[in-house]
NUZATOR-226502 format. One record per residue: residue number from 1; chain; z, y, x negated of N, C-alpha, C, O in turn. Coordinates in nm, 2 decimals, padded with zeros to 4 digits. Example, Ala and Ser with C-alpha at 12.3 -4.5 7.8 and 13.67 -1.06 7.14 Angstrom:
% NUZATOR-226502
   num   chaine      n.w      n.v      n.u     ca.w     ca.v     ca.u      c.w      c.v      c.u      o.w      o.v      o.u
     1        A    00.78   -00.57   -01.32    00.78   -00.45   -01.23    00.78   -00.33   -01.32    00.85   -00.33   -01.42
     2        A    00.71   -00.22   -01.28    00.71   -00.11   -01.37    00.79    00.00   -01.29    00.80    00.11   -01.34
% end
This chain:
% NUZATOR-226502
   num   chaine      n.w      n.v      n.u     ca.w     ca.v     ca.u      c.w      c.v      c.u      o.w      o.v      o.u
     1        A    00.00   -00.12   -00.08    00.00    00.00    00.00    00.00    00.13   -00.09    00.03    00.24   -00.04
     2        A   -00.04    00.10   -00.22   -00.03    00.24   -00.30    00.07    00.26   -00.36    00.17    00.21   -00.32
     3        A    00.07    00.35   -00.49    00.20    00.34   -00.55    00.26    00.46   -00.44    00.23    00.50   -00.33
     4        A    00.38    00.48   -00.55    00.46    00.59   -00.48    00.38    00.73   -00.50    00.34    00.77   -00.39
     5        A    00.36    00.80   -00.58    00.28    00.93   -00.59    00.17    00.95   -00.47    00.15    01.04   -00.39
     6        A    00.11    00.81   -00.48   -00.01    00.80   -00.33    00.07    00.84   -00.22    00.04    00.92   -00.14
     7        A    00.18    00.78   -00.21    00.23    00.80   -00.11    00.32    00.98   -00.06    00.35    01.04    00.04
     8        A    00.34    01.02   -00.21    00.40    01.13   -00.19    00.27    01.27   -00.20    00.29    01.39   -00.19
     9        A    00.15    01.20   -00.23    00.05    01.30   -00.17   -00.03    01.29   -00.04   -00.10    01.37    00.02
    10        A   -00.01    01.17   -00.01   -00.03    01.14    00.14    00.07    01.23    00.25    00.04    01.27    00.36
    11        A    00.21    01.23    00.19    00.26    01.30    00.35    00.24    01.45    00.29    00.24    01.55    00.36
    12        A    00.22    01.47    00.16    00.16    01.64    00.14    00.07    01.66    00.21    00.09    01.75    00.28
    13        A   -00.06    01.58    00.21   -00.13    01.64    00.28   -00.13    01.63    00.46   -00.19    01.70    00.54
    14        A   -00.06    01.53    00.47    00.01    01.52    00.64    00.08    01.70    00.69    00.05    01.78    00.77
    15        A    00.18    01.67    00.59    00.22    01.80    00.63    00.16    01.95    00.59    00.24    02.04    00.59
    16        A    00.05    01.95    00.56   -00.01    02.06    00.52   -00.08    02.09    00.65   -00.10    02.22    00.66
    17        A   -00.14    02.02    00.75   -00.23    01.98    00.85   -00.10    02.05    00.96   -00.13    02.14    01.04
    18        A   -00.01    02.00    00.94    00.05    01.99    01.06    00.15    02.17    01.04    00.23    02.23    01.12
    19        A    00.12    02.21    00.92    00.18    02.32    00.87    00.10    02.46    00.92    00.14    02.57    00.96
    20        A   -00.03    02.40    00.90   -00.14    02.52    00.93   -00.16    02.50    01.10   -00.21    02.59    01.17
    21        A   -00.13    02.37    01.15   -00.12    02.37    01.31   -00.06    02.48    01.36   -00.11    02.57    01.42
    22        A    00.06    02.46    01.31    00.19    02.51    01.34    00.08    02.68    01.34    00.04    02.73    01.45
    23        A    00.07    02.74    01.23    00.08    02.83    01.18   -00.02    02.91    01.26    00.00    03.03    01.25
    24        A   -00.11    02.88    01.33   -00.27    02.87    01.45   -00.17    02.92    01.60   -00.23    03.00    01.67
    25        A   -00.05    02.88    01.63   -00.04    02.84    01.74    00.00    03.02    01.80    00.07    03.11    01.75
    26        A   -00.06    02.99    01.92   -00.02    03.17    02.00    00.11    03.14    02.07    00.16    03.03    02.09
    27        A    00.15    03.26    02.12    00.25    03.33    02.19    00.29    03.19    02.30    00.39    03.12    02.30
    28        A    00.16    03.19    02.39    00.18    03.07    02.50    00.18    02.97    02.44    00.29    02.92    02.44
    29        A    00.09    02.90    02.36    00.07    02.79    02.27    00.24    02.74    02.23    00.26    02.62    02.27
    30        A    00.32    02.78    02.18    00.45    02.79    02.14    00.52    02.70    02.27    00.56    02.58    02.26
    31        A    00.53    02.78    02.39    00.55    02.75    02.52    00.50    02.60    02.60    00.55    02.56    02.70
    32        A    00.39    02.55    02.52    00.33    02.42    02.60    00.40    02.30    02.59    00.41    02.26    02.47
    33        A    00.45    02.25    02.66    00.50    02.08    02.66    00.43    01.97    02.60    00.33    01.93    02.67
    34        A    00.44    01.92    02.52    00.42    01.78    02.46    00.42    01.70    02.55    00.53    01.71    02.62
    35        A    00.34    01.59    02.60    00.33    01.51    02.64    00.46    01.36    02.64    00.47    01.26    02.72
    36        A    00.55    01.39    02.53    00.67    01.29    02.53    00.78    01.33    02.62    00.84    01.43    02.65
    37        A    00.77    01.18    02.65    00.92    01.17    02.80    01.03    01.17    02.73    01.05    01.10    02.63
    38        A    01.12    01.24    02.77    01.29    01.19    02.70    01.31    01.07    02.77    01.24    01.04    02.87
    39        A    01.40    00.98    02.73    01.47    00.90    02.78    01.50    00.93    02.91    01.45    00.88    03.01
    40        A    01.61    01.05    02.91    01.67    01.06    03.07    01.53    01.16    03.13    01.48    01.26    03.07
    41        A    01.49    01.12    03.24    01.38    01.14    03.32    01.38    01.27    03.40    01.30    01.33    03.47
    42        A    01.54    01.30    03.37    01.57    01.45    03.43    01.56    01.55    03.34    01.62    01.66    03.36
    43        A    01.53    01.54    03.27    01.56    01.62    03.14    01.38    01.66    03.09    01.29    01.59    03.12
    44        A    01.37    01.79    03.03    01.25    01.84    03.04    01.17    01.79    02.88    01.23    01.75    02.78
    45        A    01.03    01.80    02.90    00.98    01.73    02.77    01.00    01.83    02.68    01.00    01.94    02.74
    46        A    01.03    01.85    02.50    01.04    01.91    02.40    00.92    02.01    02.42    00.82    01.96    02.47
    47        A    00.90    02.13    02.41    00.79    02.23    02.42    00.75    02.20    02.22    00.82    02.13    02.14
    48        A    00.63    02.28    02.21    00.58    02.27    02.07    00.72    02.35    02.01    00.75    02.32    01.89
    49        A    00.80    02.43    02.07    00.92    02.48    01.99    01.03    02.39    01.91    01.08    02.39    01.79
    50        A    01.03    02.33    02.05    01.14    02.21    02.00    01.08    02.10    01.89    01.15    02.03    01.81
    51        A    00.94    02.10    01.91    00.89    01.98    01.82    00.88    02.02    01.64    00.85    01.95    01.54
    52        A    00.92    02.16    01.64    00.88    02.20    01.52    01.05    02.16    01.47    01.08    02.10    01.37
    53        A    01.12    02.22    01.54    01.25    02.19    01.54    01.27    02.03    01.49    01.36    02.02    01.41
    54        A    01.24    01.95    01.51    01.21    01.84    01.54    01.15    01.79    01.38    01.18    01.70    01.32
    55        A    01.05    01.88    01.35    00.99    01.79    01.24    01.08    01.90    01.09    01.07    01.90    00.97
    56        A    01.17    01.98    01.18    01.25    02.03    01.03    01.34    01.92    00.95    01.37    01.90    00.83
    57        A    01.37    01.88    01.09    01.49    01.81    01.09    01.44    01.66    01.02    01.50    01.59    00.93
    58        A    01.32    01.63    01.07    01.23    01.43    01.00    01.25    01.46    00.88    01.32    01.40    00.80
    59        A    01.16    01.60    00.88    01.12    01.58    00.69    01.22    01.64    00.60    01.21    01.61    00.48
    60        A    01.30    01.70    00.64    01.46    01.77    00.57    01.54    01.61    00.56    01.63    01.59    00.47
    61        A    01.50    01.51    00.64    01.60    01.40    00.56    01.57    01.33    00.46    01.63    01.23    00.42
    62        A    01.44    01.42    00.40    01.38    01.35    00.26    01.49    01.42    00.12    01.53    01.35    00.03
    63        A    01.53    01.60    00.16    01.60    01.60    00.08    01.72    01.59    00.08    01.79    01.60   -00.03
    64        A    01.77    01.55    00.21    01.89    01.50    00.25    01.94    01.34    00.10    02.02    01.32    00.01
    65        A    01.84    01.29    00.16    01.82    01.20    00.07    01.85    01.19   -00.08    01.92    01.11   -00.15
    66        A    01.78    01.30   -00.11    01.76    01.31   -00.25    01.87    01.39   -00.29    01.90    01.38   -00.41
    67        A    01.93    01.46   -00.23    02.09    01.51   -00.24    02.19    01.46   -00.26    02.29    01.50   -00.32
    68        A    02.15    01.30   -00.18    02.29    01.24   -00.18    02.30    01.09   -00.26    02.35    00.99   -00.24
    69        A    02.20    01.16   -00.37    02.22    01.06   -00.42    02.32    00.92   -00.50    02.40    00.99   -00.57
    70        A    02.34    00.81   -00.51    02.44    00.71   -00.50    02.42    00.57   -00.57    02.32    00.54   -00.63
    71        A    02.51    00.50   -00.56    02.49    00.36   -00.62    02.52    00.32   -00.46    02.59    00.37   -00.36
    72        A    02.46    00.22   -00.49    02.49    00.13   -00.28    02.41    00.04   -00.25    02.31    00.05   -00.32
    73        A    02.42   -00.07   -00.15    02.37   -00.14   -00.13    02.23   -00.09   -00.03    02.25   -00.03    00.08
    74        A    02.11   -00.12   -00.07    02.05   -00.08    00.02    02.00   -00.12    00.15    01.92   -00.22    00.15
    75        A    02.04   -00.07    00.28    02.02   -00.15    00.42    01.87   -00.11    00.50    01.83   -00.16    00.60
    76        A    01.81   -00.01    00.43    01.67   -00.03    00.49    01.58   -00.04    00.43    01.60   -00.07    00.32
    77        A    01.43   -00.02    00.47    01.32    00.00    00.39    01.23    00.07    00.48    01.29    00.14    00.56
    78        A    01.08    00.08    00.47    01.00    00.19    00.55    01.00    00.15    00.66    01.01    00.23    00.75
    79        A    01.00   -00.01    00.70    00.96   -00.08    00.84    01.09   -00.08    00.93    01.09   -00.04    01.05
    80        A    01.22   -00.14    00.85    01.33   -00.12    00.91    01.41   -00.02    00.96    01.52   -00.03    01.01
    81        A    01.35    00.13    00.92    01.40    00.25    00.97    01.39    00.26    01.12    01.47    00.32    01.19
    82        A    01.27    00.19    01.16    01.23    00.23    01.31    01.30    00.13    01.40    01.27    00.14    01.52
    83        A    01.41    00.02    01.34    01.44   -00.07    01.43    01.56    00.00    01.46    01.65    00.02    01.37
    84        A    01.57    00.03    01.57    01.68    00.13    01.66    01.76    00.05    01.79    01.71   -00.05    01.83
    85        A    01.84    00.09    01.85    01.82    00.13    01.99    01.80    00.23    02.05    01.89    00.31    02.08
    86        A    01.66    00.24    02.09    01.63    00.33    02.15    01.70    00.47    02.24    01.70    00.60    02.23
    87        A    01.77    00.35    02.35    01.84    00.43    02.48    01.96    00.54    02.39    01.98    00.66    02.42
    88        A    02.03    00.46    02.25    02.12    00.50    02.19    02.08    00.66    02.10    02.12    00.77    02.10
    89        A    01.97    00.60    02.02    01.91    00.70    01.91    01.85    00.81    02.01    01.92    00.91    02.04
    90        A    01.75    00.80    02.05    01.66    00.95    02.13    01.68    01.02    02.16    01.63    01.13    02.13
    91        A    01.83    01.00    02.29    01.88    01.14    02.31    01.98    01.23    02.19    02.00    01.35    02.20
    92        A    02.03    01.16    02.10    02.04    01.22    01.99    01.95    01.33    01.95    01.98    01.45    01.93
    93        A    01.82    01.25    01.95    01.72    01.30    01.85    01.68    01.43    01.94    01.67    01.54    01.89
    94        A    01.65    01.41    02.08    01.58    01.46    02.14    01.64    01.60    02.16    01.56    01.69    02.15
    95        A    01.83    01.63    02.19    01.91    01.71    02.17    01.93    01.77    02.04    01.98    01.89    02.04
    96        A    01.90    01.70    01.92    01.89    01.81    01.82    01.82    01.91    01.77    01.86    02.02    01.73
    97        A    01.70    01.85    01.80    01.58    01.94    01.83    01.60    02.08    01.89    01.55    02.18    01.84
    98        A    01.67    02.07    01.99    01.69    02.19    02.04    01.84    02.27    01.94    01.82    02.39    01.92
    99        A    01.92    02.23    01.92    02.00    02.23    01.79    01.94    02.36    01.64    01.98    02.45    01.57
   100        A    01.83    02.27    01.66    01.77    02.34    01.54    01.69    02.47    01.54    01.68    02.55    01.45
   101        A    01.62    02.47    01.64    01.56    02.61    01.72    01.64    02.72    01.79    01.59    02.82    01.83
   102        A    01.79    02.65    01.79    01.89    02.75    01.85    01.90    02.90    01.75    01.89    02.89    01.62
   103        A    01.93    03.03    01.82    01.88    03.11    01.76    01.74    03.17    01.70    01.73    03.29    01.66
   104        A    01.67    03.10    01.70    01.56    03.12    01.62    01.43    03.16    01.73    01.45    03.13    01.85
   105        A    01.32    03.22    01.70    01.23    03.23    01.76    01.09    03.22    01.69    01.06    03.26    01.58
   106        A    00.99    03.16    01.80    00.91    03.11    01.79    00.85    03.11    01.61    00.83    03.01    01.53
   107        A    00.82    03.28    01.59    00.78    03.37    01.48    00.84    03.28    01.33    00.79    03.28    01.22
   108        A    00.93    03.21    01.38    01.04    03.18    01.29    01.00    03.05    01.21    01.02    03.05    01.09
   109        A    00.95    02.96    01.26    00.92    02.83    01.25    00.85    02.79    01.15    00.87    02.70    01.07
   110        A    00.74    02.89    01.17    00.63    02.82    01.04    00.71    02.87    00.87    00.67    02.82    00.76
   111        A    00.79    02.94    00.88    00.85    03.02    00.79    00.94    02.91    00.72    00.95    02.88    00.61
   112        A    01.04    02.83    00.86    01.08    02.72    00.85    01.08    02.66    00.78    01.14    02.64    00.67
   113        A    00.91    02.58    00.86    00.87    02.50    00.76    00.79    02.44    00.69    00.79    02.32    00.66
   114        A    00.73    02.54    00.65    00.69    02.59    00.49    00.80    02.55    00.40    00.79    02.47    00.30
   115        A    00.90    02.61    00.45    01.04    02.58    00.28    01.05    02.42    00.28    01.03    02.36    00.18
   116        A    01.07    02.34    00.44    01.13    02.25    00.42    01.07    02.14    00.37    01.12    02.05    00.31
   117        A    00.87    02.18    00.42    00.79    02.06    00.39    00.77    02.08    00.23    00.78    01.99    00.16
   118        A    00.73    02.24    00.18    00.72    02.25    00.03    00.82    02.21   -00.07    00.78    02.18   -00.19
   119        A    00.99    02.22   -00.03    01.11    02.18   -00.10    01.09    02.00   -00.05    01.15    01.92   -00.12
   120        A    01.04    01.96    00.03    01.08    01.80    00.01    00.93    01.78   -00.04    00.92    01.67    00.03
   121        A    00.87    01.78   -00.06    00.73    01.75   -00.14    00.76    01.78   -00.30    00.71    01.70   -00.38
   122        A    00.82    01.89   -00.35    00.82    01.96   -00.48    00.95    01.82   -00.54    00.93    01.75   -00.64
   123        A    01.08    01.81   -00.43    01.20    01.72   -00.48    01.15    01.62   -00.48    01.24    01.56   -00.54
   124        A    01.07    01.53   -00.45    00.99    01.41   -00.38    00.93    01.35   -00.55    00.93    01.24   -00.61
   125        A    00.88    01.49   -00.57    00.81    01.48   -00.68    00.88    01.43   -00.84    00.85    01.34   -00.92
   126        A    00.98    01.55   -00.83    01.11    01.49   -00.92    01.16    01.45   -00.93    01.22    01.46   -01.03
   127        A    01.20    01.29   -00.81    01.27    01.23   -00.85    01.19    01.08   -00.81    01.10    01.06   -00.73
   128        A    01.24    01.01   -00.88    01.20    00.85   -00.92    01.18    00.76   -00.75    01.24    00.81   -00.65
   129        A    01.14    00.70   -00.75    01.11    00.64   -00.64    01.24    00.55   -00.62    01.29    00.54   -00.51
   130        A    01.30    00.48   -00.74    01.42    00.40   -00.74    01.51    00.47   -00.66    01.57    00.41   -00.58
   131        A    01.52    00.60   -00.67    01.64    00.65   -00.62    01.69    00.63   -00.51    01.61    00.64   -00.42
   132        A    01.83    00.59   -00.47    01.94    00.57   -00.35    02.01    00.69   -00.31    02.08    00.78   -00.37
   133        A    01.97    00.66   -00.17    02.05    00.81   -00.12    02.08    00.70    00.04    02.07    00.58    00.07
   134        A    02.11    00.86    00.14    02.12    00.83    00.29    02.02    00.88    00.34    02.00    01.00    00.35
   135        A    01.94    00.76    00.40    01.82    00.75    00.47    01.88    00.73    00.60    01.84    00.64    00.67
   136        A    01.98    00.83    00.67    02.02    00.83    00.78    02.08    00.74    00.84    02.19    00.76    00.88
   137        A    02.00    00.60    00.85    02.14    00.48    00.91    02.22    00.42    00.79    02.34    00.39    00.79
   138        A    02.09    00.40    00.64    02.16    00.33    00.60    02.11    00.34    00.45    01.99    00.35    00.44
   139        A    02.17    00.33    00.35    02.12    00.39    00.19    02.00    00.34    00.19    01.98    00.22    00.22
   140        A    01.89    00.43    00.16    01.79    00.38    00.16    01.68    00.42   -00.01    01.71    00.53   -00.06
   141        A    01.58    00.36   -00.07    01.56    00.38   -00.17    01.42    00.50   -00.14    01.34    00.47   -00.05
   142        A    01.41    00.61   -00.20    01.37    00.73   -00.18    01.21    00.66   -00.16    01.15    00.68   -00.05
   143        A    01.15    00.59   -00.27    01.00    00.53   -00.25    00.99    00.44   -00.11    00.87    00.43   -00.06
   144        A    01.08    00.40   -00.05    01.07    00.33    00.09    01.08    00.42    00.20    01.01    00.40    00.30
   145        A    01.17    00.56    00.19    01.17    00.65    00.29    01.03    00.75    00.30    00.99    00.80    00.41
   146        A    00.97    00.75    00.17    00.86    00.86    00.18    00.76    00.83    00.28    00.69    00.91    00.34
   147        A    00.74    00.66    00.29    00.64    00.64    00.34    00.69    00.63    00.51    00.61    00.61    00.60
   148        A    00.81    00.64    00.52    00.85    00.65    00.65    00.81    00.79    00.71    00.74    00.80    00.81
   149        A    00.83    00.87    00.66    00.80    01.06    00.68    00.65    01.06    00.70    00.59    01.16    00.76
   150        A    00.55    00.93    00.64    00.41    01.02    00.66    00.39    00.94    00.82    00.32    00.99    00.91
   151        A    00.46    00.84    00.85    00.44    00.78    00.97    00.50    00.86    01.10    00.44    00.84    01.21
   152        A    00.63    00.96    01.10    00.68    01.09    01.17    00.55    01.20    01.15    00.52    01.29    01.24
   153        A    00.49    01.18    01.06    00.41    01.32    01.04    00.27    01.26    01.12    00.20    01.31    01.22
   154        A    00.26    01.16    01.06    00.12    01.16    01.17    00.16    01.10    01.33    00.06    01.07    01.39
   155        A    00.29    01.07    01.42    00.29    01.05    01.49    00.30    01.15    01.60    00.25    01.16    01.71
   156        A    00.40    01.25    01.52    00.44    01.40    01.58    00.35    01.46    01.52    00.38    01.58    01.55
   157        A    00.26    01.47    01.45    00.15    01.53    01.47    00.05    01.53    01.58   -00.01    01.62    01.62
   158        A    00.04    01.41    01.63   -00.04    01.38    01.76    00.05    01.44    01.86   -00.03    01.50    01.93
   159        A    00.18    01.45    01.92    00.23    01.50    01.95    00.19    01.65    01.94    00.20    01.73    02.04
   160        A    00.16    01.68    01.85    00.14    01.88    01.84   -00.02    01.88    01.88   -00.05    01.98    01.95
   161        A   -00.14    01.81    01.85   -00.29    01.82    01.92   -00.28    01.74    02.05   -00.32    01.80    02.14
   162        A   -00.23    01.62    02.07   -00.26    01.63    02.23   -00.19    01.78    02.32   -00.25    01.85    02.40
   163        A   -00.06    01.78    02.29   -00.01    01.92    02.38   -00.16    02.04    02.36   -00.18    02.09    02.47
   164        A   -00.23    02.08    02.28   -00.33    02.17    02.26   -00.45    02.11    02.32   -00.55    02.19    02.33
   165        A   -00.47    01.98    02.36   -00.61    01.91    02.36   -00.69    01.93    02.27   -00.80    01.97    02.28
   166        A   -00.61    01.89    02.16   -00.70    01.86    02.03   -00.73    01.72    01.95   -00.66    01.62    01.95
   167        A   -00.88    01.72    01.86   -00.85    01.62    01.84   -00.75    01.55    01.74   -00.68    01.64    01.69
   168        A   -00.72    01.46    01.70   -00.60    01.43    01.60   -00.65    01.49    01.44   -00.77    01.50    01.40
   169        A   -00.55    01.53    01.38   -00.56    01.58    01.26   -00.49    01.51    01.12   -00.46    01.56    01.01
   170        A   -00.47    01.36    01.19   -00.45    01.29    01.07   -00.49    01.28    00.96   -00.61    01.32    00.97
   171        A   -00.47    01.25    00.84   -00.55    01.17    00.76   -00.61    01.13    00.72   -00.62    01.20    00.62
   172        A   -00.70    01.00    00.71   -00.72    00.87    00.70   -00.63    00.78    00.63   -00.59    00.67    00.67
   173        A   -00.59    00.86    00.48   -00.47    00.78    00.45   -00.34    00.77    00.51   -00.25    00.68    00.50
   174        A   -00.33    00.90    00.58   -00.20    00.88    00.67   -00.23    00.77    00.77   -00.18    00.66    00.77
   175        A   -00.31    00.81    00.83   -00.34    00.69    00.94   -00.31    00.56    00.91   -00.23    00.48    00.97
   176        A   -00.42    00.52    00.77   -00.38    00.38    00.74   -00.23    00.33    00.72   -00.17    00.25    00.80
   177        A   -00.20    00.38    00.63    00.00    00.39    00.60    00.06    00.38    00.74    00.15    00.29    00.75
   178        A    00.04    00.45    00.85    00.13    00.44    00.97    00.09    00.32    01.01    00.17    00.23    01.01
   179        A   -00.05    00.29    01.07   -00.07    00.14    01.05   -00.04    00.07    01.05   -00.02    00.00    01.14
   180        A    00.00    00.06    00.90    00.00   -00.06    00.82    00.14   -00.07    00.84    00.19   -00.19    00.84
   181        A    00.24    00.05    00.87    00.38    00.05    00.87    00.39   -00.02    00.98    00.46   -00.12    00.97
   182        A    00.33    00.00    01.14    00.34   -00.03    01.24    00.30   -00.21    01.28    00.34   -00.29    01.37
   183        A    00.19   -00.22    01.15    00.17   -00.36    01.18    00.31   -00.51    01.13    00.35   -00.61    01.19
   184        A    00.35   -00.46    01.00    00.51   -00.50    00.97    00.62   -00.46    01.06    00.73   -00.52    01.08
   185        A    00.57   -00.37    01.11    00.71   -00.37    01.22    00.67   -00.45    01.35    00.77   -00.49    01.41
   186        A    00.55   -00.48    01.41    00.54   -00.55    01.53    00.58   -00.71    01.48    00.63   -00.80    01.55
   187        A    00.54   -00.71    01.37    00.59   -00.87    01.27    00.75   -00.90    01.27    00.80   -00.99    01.33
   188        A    00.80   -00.83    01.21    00.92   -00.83    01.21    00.97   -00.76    01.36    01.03   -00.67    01.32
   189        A    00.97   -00.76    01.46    01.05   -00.74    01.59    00.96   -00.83    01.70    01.00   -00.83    01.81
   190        A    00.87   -00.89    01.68    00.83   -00.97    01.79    00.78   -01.09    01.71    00.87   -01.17    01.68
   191        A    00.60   -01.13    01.66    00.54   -01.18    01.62    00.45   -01.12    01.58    00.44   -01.01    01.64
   192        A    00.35   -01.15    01.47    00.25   -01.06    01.40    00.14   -01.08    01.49    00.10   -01.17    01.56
   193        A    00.09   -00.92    01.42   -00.05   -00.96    01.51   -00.11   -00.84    01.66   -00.11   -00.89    01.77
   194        A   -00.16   -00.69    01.62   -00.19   -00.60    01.71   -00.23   -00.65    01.82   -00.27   -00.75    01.75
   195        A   -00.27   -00.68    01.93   -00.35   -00.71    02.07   -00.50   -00.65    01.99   -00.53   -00.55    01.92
   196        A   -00.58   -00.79    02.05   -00.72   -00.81    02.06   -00.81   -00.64    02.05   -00.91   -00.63    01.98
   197        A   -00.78   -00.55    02.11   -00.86   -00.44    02.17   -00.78   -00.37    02.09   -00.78   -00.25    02.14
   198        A   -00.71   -00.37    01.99   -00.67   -00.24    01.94   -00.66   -00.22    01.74   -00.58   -00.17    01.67
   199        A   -00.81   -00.29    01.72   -00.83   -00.29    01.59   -00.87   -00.15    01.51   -00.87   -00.12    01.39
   200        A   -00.90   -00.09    01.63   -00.90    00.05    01.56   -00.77    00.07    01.53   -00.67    00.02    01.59
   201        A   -00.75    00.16    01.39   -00.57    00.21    01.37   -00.53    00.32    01.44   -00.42    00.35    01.48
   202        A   -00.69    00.44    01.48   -00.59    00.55    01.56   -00.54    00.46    01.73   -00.44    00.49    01.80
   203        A   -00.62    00.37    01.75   -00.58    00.28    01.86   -00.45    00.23    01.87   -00.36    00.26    01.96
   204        A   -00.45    00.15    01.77   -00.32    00.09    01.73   -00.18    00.19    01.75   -00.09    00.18    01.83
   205        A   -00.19    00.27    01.65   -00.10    00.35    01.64   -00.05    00.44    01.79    00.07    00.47    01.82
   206        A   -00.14    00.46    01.85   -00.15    00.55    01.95   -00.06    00.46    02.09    00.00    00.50    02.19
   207        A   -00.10    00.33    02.04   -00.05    00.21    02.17    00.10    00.20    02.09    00.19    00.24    02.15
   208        A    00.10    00.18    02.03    00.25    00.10    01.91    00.36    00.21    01.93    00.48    00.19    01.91
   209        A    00.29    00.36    01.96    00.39    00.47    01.94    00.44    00.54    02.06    00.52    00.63    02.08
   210        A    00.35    00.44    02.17    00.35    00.51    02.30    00.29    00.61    02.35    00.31    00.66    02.46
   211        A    00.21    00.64    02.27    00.13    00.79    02.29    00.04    00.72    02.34   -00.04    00.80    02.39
   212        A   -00.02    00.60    02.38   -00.13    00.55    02.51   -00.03    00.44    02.54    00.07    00.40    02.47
   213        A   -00.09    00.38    02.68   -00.04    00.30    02.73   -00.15    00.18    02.72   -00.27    00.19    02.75
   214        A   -00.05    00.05    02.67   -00.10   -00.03    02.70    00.00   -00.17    02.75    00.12   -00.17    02.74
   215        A   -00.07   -00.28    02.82   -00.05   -00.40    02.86    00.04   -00.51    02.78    00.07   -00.63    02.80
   216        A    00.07   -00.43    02.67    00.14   -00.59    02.61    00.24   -00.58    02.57    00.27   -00.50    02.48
   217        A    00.35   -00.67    02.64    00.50   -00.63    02.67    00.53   -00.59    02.55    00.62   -00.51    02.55
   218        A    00.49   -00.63    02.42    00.60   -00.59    02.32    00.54   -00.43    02.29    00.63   -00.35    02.27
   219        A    00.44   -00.37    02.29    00.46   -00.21    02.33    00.52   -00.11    02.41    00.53   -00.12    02.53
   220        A    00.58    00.03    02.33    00.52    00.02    02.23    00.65   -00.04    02.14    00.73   -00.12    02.18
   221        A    00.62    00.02    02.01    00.73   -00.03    01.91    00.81    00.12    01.87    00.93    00.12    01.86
   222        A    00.76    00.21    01.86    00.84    00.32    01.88    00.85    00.44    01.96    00.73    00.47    01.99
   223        A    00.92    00.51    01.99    00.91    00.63    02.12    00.95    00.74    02.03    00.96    00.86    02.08
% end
């Protein structure tokens, strides 16, 4: 899947995409709802505000990471980040979001993050892939987390062009990486092996993340 550097210029240029999105968006634009359901069904979807809020917070746990660095046993890797419970984790996630935009206005965001995606890209760079830190549930090794962040970047990226009706502004190497991340994780939580009809990866990805709907109970694999 690439060394580590591939991987730490892959979510560069993920978040460069998703940086100049950001940075495009008007007055109303700011204001439009994202297509993702919360959990609780009374509760209103993340506007592009909250989502930016949202991706301070994904990619800020790269230098969270690298901050806290440690000796420790490590409990995850890129695929086992995403094994959650759902019902438990989201509204967390979904409530911080708004957490992090408190105060702040729209104007504010891209200013955001700029610092946050350029300081975990620049720290990313400095330090060793070996390195152990807190990858949020559980010590995780810095080279296993990176490739987790380009899989948030191109998923909530789709998240920021469908709200616009645009088309996706992935990668191609992002794409593949989330993929390929998504194809180990349907392995390890069900049995291997995408459904017949979804050999395309923006397919795949789009079914596996919930961003399309499809027919086969074990989708998707993350929300």
């Amino acid at each position: 899947m690439g060394t580590y550097a591939d991987a730490v210029q892959t979510l560069d240029a993920e978040l460069r995409q998703v940086e100049q999105a950001f940075r495009g968006l008007t007055e109303d634009d700011w204001r439009r709802p994202t297509l993702l359901q919360p959990v609780d069904a009374a509760l209103p979807p993340w506007t592009l505000f909250e989502l930016a809020g949202h991706f301070d917070i994904s990619i800020g746990l790269t230098r969270m990471l690298i901050s806290s660095q440690q000796d420790g046993q490590v409990g995850r890797d890129r695929v086992s980040f995403f094994i959650f419970p759902r019902a438990e984790v989201a509204p967390v996630v979904y409530s911080y979001a708004y957490t992090m935009v408190e105060g702040k206005k729209p104007a504010d965001m891209t200013g955001v993050l700029h610092e946050t995606f350029s300081r975990a890209i620049d720290e990313s760079r400095a330090t060793p892939p070996a390195a152990v830190g807190s990858g949020y549930y559980a010590l995780m090794q810095l080279g296993e987390f990176v490739p987790s962040r380009i899989v948030e970047a191109v998923v909530h990226g789709l998240d920021l062009t469908d709200a616009l009706g645009q088309d996706s502004m992935a990668t191609a190497d992002g794409l593949a990486m989330t993929a390929a991340i998504l194809d180990q994780l349907i392995a390890r939580r069900y049995v291997p092996g995408r459904p017949a009809d979804l050999a395309d990866d923006m397919a795949w990805v789009r079914a596996a993340s919930g961003r399309a709907p499809h027919d086969d109970p074990r989708l998707p694999l993350i929300g």
